[in-house]
C-alpha positions as CSV (number, residue, x, y, z in Angstrom):
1,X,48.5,-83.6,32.4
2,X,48.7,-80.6,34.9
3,X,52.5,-81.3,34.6
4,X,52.3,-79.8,31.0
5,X,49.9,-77.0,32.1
6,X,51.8,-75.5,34.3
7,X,55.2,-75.8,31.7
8,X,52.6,-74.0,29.3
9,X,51.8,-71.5,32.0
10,X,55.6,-70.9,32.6
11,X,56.1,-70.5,28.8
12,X,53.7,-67.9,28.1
13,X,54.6,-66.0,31.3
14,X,58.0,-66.1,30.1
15,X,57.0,-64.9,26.5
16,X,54.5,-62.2,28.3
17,X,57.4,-61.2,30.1
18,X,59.5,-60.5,27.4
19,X,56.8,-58.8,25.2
20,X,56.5,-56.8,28.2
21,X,60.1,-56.0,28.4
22,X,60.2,-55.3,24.6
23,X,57.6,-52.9,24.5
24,X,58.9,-51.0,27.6
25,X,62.1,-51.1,25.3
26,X,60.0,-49.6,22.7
27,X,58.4,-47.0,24.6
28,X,62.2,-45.5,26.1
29,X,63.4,-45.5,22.3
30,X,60.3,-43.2,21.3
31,X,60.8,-41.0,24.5
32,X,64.6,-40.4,23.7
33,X,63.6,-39.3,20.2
34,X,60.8,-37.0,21.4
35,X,63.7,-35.6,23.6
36,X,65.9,-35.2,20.7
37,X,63.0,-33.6,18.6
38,X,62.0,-31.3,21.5
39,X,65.8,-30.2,22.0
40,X,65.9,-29.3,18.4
41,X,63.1,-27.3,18.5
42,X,64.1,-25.5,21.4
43,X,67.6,-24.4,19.8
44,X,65.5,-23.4,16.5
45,X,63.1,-21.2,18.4
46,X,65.5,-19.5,21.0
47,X,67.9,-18.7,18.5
């Protein structure tokens, strides 16, 4: 039985890992828009 618990384990680790991985993802997408957005703004107001 501790055979499967630790395949469990290593499952949601893995899936952890990748939620992890997907939100950091997530997070660098938003930051390049805010970029964008903020470059934008910048041209508009020092025009």
């Amino acid at each position: 039985m501790s055979g499967n618990l630790n395949s469990n384990n290593i499952e949601k680790d893995e899936f952890d890992l990748n939620t992890e991985v997907s939100d950091y993802e997530d997070l660098i997408t938003k930051l390049k828009e805010i970029k964008s957005t903020i470059a934008l703004l910048e041209k508009t107001i020092f025009r």
